[in-house]
Structures are given as C-alpha cells and as structure tokens.
C-alpha positions as CSV (number, residue, x, y, z in Angstrom):
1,X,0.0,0.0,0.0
2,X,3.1,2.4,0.7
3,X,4.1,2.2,-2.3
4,X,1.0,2.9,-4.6
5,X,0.7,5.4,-2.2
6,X,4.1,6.3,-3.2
7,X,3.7,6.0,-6.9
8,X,0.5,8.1,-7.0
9,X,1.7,10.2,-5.2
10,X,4.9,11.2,-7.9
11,X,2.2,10.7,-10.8
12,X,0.2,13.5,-9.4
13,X,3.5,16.0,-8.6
14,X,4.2,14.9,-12.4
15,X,1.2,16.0,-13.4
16,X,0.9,19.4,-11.4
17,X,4.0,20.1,-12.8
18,X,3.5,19.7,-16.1
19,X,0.6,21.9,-15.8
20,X,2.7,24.4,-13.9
21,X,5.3,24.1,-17.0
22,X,2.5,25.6,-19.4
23,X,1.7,28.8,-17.5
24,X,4.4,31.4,-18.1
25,X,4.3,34.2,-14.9
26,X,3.9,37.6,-16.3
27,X,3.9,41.2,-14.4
28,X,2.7,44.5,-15.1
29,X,5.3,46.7,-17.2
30,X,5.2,49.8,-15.2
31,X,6.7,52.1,-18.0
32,X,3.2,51.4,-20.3
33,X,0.6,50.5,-17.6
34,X,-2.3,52.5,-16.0
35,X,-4.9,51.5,-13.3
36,X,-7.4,53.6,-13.0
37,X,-11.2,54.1,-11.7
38,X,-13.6,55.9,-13.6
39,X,-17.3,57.5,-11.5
40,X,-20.0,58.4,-13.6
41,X,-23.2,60.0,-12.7
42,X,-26.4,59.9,-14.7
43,X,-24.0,58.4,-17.7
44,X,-21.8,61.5,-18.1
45,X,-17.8,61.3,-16.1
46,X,-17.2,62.8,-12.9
47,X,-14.2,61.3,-11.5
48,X,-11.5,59.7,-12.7
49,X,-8.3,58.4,-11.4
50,X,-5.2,56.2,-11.3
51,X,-3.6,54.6,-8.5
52,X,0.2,55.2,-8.6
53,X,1.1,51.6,-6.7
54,X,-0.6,48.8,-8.0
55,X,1.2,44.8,-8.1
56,X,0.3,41.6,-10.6
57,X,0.8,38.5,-11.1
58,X,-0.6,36.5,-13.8
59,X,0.3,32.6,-14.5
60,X,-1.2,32.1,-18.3
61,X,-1.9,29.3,-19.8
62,X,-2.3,30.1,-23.4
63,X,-3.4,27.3,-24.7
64,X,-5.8,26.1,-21.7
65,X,-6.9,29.5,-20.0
66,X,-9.0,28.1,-17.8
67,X,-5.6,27.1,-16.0
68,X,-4.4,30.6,-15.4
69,X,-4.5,32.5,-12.3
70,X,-4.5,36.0,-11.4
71,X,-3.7,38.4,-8.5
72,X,-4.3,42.0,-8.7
73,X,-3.5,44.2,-5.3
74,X,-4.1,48.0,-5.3
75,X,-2.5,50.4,-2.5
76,X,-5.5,52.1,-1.7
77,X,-3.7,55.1,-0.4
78,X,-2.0,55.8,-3.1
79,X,-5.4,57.2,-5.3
80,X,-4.8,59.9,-7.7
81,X,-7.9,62.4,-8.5
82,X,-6.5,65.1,-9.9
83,X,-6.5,67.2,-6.1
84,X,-4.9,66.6,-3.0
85,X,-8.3,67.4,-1.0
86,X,-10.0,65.1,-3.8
87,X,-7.2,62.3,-3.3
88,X,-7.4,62.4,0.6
89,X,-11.9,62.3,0.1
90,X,-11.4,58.9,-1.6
91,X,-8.7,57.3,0.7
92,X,-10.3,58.7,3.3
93,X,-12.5,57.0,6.0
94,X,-16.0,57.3,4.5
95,X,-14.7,55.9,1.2
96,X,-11.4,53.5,0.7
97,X,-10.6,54.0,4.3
98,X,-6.9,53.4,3.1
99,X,-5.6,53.9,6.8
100,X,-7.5,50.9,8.0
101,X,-7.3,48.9,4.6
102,X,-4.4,49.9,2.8
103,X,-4.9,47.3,0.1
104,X,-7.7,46.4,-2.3
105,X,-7.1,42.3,-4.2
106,X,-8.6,40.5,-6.7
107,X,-8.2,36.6,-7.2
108,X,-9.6,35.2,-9.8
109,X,-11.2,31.4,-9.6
110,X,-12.2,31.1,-13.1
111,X,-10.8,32.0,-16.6
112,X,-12.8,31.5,-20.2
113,X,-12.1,32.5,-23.7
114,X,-15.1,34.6,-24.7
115,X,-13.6,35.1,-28.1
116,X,-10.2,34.7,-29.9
117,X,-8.7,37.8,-27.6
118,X,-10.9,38.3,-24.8
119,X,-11.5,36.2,-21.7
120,X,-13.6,36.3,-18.8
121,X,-12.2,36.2,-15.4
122,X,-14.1,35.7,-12.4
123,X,-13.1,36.1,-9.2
124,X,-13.3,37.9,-5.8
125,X,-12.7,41.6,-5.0
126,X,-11.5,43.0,-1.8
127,X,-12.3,46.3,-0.6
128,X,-12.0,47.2,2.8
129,X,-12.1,43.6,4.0
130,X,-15.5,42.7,2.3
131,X,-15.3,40.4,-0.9
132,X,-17.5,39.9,-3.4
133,X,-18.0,38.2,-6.9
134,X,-16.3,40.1,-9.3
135,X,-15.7,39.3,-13.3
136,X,-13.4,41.3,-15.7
137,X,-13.3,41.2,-19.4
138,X,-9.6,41.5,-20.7
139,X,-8.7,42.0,-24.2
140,X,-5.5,41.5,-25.8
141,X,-4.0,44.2,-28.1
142,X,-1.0,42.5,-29.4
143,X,0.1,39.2,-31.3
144,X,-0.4,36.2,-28.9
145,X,2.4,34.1,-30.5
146,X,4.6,36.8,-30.3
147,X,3.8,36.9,-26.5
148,X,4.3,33.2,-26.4
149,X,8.1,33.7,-27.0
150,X,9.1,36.4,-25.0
151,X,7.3,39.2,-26.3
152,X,5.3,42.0,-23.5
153,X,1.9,41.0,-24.5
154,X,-0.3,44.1,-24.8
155,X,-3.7,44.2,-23.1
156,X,-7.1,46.2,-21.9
157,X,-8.9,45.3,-18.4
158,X,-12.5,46.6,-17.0
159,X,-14.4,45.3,-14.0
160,X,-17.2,47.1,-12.6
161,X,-18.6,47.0,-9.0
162,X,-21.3,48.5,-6.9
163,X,-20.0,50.9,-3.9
164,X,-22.6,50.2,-1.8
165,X,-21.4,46.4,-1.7
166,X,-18.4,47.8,-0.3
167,X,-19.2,50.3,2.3
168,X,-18.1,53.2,-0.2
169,X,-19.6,56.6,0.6
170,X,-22.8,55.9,1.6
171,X,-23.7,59.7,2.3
172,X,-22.1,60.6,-1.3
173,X,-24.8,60.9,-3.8
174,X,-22.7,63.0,-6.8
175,X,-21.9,59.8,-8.6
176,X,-23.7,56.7,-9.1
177,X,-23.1,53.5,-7.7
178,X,-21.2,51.8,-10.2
179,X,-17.4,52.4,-10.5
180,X,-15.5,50.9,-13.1
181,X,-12.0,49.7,-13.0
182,X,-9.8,49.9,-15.8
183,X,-6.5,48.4,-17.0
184,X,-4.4,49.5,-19.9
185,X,-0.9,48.2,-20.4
186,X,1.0,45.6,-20.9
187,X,2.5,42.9,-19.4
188,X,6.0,41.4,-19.4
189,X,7.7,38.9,-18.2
C-alpha cells in the first residue's frame, strides 16, 4: 500500500508540474501600464483616477486559459484624482478607508475565452475587508504568439462594481453606484 501510495503520489506531482510548466508568470510593465477608476453620474464622467502603486501576477496558460491564475493588489492610499483634497476624500475613511485597509485584491477562480482575444475572469474583490464576486473582461491588443516567445503581451482590463457592496460613501450621492475599474498596459515577463 506504501508504495502505490508512493507511486501516485509522484504521478500526481508529475502532473501538477506539467501543468505548472505551461503557465508562463507575467507582471505588469510599469513604463506602459495604468490603473485607474472611472465614476459616472447619470452616464456623463465625474471622476476619474489612477492609482500610482498597483502589483500583478498572472500565471497564463495560453493554450488552456482556464488554468491561469490572477492576482491584482491595489495600494489604496496611493489614489490619484486630480487634487490633494479630492485624493485624501477617496482614501479617506467614509470611502477606501486606506488607513484601515491599505490594500484592495482580486483573485480570480475562473478563466474562459469569450472570443479569440478576450477572456472572462471571475473572481473575488477586496475592498475594505469585504469580498464579493467580481468578473473582468480582458482584451489582448498584441500578437499572442509573439507573447508566447518572450514578447510584453499588450492588453485592456475593465471590472465594474457597486460601492454600496463595499461600504463606499454611503452619504455621497454625486456619482452613481457603479465604479469601473480599468487596466491599460502591458504585461512582461
């Protein structure tokens, strides 16, 4: 009995390794990348920002996406609005609450080709130590097979969520609920 257990036991690291060996680990490129939030209110923009600290990693599987895994973690102090007093509203207490919960994440669980370029990934966000379900559509911009040897592999991002589900300003009423979150870059690896 030791040594099946033995023997399945290498069979399966065999097999988790092989479908480690497929994923390449990719980062954000900081020189070409942006994340940033956009706030609308009846349709029309009324914020907009970028956070200046952001992390990624991103084991893809090009072949199989449903094997890749993503991890997205925002320094939610580090919001830019366009105003210092605008920049310390959002990170502040009623909103991000940066001080208490310096870091919003996203993990993802699931990845799906929705077309050729695109994927969904579904997940769970962070913010301000409450997760929820959330999905984002990526896009690629550049040649996969390039990518696949070497290449940065060019790419768009957007996730939306709900600030009530969150605890986000409550008392604010001059933009709706929905905030979107967008990624433009590339990554490298």
């Amino acid at each position: 009995m030791t040594r099946i257990a033995a023997l399945a036991f290498a069979f399966a690291s065999l097999l988790i390794g092989w479908q480690a060996d497929a994923q390449t680990v990719w980062r954000f490129d900081r020189a070409s990348t942006e994340v940033s939030f956009v706030g609308r209110r009846f349709g029309a923009l009324v914020t907009s920002g970028r956070f200046d600290r952001y992390d990624g990693s991103f084991a893809i599987d090009f072949e199989h996406p449903e094997r890749s895994r993503i991890r997205v973690t925002l320094d939610t102090g580090s919001i830019r609005a366009g105003s210092s007093m605008i920049d310390g509203f959002i990170a502040g207490e009623s909103m991000l609450d940066a001080a208490r919960f310096p870091a919003a994440s996203f993990v993802s669980e699931s990845v799906s080709r929705t077309a050729e370029r695109s994927l969904a990934i579904r997940g769970k966000l962070t913010i301000k130590g409450i997760t929820q379900p959330f999905v984002v559509t990526a896009n690629v911009d550049g040649d996969i097979d390039r990518a696949k040897s070497g290449e940065a592999l060019p790419f768009q991002a957007l996730g939306s969520f709900l600030r009530p589900a969150y605890g986000i300003g409550r008392e604010v009423n001059i933009v709706d609920d929905r905030i979107d979150i967008v990624i433009k870059g590339r990554l490298t690896r």
